[in-house]
C-alpha positions as CSV (number, residue, x, y, z in Angstrom):
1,X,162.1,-96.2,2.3
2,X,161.6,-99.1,5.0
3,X,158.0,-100.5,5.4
4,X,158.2,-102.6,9.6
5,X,155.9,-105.8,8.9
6,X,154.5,-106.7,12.4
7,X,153.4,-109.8,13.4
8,X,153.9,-111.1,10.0
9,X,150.9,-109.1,8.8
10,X,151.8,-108.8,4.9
11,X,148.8,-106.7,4.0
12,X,148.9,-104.2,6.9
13,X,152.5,-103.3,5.2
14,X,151.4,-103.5,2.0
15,X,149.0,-100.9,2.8
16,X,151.7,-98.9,4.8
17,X,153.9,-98.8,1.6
18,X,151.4,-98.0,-0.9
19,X,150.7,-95.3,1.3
20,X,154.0,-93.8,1.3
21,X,154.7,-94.2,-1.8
22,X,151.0,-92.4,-2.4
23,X,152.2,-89.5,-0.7
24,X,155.6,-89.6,-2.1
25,X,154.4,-88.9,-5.6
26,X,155.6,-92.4,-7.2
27,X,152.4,-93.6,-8.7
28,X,152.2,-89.9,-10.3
29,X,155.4,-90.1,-11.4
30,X,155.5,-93.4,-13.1
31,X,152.3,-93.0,-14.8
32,X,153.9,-89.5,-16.7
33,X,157.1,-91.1,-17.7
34,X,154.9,-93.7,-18.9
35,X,154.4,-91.6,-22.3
36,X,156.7,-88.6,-23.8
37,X,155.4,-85.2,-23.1
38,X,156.5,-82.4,-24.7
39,X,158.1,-79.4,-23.0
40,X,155.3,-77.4,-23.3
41,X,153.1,-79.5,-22.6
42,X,154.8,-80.1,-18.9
43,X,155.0,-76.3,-18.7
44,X,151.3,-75.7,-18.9
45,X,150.9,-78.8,-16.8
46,X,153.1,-77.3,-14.0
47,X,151.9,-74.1,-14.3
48,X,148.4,-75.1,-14.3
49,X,149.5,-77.3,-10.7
50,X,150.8,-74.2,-9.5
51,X,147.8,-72.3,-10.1
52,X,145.1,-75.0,-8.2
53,X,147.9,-75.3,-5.6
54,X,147.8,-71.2,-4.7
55,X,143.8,-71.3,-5.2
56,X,143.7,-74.2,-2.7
57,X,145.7,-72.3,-0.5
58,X,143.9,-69.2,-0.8
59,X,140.7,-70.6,0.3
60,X,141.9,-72.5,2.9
61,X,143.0,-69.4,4.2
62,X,139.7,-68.1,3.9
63,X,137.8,-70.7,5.3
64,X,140.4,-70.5,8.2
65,X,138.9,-66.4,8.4
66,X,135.5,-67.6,8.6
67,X,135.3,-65.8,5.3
68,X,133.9,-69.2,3.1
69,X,131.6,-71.6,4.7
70,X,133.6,-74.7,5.1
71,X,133.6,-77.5,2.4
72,X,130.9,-80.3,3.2
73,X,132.4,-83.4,4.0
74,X,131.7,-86.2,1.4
75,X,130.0,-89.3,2.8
């Protein structure tokens, strides 16, 4: 992973890495190796994932349909 620092703007690439690393999964990642879980425990855990991944998908697909009113924006 490289991070460009511009203009010598330490914070601007600060906020570019944790960004990346945000949407790499790292912070995720680190936080469940922090503790042991058991197989079945990460089972359920990835199944349940898989579940509110397909449900999100399914109603984008509706709201894409114009079957479900669009989410409201949160201000």
């Amino acid at each position: 992973m490289q991070i460009v620092v511009r203009d010598n703007n330490i914070d601007q690439a600060l906020k570019a890495l944790k960004k990346k690393l945000q949407r790499e999964g790292l912070f995720r990642e680190m936080k469940l190796r922090n503790h042991f879980e058991k197989p079945s425990e990460r089972r359920a855990r990835e199944r349940a994932e898989a579940v509110r991944r397909a449900r999100k998908l399914q109603r984008k697909k509706l709201q894409r349909e114009g079957l479900l009113p669009p989410t409201p924006k949160k201000v």
